[in-house]
C-alpha positions in Angstrom: 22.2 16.5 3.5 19.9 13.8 2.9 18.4 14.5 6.4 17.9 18.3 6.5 16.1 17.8 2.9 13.5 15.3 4.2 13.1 17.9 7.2 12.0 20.4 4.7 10.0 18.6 2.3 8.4 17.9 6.3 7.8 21.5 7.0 6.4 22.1 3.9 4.1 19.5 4.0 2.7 20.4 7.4 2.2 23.7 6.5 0.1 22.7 2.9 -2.0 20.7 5.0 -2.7 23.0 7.8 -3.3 26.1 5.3 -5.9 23.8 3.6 -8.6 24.6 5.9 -12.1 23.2 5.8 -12.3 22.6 2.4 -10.3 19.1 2.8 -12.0 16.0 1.4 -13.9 15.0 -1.8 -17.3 16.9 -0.8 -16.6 19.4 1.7 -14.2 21.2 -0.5 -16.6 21.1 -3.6 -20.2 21.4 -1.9 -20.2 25.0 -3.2 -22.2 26.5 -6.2 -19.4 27.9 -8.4 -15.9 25.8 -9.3 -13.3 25.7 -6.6 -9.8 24.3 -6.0 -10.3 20.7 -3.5 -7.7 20.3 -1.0 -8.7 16.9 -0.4 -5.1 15.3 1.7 -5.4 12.1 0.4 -4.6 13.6 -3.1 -2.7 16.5 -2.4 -0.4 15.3 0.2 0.9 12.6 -2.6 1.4 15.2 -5.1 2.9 17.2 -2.7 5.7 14.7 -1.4 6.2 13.6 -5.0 6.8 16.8 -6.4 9.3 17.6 -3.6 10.9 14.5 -3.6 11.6 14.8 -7.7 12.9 18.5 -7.0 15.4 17.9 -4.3 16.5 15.1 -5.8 17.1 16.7 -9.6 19.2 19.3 -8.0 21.2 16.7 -5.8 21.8 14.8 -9.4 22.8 18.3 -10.6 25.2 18.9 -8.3 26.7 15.8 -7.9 27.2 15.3 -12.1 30.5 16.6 -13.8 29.3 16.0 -17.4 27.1 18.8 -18.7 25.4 15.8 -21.5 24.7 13.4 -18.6 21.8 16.5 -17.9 18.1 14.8 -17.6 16.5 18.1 -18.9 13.3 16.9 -20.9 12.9 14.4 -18.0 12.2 17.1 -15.9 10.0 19.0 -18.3 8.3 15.5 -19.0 7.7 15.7 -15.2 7.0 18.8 -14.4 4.1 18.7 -17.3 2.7 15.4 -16.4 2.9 16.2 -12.4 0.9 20.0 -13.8 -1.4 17.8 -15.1 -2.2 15.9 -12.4 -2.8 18.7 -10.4 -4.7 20.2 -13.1 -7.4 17.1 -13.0 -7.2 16.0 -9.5 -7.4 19.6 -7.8 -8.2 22.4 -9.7 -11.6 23.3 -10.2 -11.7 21.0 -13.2 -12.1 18.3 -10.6 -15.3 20.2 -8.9 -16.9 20.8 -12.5 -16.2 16.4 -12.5 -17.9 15.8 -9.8 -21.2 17.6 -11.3 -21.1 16.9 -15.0 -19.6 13.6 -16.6 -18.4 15.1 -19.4 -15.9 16.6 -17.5 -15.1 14.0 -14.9 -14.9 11.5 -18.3 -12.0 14.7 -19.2 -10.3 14.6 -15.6 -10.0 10.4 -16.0 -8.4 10.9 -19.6 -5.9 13.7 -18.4 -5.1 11.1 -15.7 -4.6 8.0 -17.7 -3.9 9.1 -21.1 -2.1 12.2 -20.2 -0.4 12.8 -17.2 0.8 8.6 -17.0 2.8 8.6 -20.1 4.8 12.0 -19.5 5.6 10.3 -15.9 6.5 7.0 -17.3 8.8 9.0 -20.3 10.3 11.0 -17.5 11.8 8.0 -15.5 11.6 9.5 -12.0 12.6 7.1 -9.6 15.7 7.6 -9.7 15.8 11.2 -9.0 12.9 11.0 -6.3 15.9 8.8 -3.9 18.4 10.8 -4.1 16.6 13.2 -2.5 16.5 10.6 0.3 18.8 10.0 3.4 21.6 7.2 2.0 20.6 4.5 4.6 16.9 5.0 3.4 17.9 5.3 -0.6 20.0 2.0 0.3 17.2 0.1 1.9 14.6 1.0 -0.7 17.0 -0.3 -3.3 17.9 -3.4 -1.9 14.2 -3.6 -1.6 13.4 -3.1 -5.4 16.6 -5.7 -6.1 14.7 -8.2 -4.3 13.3 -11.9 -6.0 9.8 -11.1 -5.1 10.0 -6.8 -6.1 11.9 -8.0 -9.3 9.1 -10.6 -10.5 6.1 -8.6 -9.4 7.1 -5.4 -11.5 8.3 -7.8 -14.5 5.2 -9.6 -14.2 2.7 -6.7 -13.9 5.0 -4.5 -16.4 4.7 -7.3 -19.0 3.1 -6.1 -22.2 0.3 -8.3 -22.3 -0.2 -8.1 -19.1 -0.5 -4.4 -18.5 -2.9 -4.3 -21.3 -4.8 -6.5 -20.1 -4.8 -5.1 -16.3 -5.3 -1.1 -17.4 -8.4 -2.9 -19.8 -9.6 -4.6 -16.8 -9.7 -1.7 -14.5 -11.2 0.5 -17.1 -14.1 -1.8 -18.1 -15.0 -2.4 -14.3 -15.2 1.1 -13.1 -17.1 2.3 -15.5 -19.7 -0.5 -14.8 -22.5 2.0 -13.7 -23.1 0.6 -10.9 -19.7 0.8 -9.7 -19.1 4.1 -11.5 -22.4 5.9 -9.3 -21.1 4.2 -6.0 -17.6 6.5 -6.8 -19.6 9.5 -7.1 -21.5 8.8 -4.7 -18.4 7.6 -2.2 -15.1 9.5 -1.3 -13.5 6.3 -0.5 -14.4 4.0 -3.5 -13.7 8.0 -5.7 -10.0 7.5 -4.2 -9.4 3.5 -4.9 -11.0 4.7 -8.7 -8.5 7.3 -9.6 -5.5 5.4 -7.8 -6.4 2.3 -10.2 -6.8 4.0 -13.3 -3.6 5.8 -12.9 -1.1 2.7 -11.8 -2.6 0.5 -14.0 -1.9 3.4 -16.7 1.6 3.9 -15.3 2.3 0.2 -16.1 0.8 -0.1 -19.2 2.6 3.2 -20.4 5.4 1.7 -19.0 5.2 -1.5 -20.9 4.3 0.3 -24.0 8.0 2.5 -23.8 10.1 0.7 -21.5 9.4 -3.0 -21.9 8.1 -3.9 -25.5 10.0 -3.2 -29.2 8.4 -0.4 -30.7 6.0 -3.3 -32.7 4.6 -5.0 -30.1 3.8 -1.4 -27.9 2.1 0.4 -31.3 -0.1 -3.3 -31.3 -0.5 -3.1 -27.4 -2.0 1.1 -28.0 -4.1 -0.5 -30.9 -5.7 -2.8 -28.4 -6.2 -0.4 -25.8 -7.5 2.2 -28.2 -9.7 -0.4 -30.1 -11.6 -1.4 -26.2 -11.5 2.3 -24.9 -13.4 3.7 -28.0 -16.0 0.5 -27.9 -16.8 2.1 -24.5 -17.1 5.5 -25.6 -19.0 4.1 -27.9 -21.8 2.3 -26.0 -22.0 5.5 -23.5 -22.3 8.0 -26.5 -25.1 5.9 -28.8 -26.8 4.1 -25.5 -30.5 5.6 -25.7 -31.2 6.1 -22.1 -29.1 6.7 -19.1 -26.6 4.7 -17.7 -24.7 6.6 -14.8 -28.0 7.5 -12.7 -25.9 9.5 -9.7 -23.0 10.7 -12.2 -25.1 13.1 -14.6 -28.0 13.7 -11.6 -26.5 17.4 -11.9 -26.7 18.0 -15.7 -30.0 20.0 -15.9 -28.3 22.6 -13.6 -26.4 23.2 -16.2 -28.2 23.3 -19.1 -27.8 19.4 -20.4 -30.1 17.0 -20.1 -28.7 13.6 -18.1 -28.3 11.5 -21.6 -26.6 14.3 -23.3 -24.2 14.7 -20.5 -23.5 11.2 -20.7 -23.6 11.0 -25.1 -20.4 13.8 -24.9 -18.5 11.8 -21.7 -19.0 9.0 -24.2 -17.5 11.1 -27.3 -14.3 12.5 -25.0 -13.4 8.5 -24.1 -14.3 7.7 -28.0 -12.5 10.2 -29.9 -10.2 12.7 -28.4 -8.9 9.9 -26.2 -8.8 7.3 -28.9 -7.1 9.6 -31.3 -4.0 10.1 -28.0 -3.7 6.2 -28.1 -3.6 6.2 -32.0 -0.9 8.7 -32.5 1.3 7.1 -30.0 0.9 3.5 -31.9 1.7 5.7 -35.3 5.1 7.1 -33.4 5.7 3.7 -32.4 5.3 2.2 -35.9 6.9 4.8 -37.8 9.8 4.1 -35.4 9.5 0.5 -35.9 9.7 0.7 -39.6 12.7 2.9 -39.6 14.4 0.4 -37.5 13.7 -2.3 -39.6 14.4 -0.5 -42.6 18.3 0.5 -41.1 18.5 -2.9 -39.9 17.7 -4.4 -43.5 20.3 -2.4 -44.8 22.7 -3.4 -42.6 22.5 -7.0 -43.2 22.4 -5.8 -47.3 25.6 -3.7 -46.8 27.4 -7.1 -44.9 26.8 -9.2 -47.6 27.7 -7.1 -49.6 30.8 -6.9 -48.3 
């Protein structure tokens, strides 16, 4: 029942956050010398619920389908990778070795927004995350989403251009250094940055796959990897430091400040660039082929 599974997702809940310890919160859990897992709630409670909510309601969708086809199986693996990899940036020591050396905080934002979004966005999980919910409360949320102002919010902030433009915006301001150092520097403004970076990527992803033809989301990943490897750019040929608090850490291990910040600049310009790139060649080889059948449609009609 949809009760007795919000009961348990509940329980377990309580019982993460209560096991976590002392260690919750950006810098108490990753004050240490070596690399440590951070059990900060603010990240792993929504993880947590997310994760639960997906699983109880797969297996209620299981249950409840008589058609072995109508199975979402590489949703959930999309899921279950893109949820890993979440965890993987945003709590596993990768995330303490972040919050020392950009290069690897420049990693953790990538994982988040280049990584971790699009497997979500592929894996659709809405649907499956309320049916793990009581029916009055799957009910209300949908007549909620149905609604005139839900509907044009998400169509307007889903829109192509406009997701673009919102994941550029969001991209460009945070990693303004003074707004980047005040993240390191503040749990708070840490929290608002990752939470940004990875709804603005879930819509744009989300645009890219769900909302434009296969043309217009290769040209919208074009864009995005054009702006995002400018960036890199400036951070990785910029002769002196930009990101004063951010790579305050480097000597300690065994980099100096500006080469921390010249390899950050490299992750965001190539590795990341060359994520956005294949997924515009998918998109265009895609597009080509559809054209191509499409063409020859219309030749064999004439034809005929």
């Amino acid at each position: 029942m949809g009760a007795d599974r919000m009961r348990t997702i509940g329980l377990a809940v309580a019982i993460v956050l209560l096991g976590t310890g002392p260690s919750l919160a950006h810098d108490g859990g990753s004050s240490g010398a070596t690399p440590a897992w951070t059990f900060d709630p603010w990240i792993v409670l929504p993880l947590l619920i997310s994760g639960l909510l997906y699983a109880a309601g797969a297996l209620t969708l299981s249950r409840r389908s008589r058609d072995p086809r109508a199975s979402r199986g590489w949703h959930h693996v999309a899921y279950l990778l893109g949820w890993l990899s979440l965890v993987g940036a945003l709590v596993s020591p990768l995330h303490w070795l972040g919050e020392h050396l950009f290069t690897f905080h420049m990693i953790e934002h990538e994982i988040v927004m280049a990584v971790a979004a699009p497997l979500i966005v592929l894996a659709r999980p809405l649907g499956a995350m309320m049916w793990s919910l009581p029916r009055w409360s799957r009910l209300a949320l949908a007549r909620l989403l149905r609604s005139n102002p839900s509907r044009m919010a998400w169509d307007w902030a889903s829109n192509g251009r406009n997701a673009t433009v919102l994941h550029g915006l969001a991209i460009w301001a945070w990693h303004a250094p003074p707004l980047f150092d005040a993240a390191v520097d503040n749990v708070i403004i840490h929290r608002l940055q990752h939470l940004s970076f990875f709804v603005t990527a879930v819509l744009f992803w989300w645009s890219v796959f769900r909302r434009s033809e296969s043309g217009a989301g290769a040209w919208h990943l074009f864009i995005t990897m054009l702006h995002t490897s400018a960036l890199g750019a400036l951070m990785a040929l910029a002769p002196h430091v930009l990101y004063q608090a951010q790579t305050a850490d480097a000597l300690a291990f065994g980099l100096t400040p500006l080469q921390d910040q010249q390899l950050a600049g490299l992750i965001m310009w190539v590795p990341a660039g060359t994520i956005y790139a294949g997924a515009a060649l998918a998109l265009m080889a895609s597009w080509i082929a559809s054209s191509s059948q499409d063409a020859g449609d219309d030749h064999a009609a004439r034809a005929l």
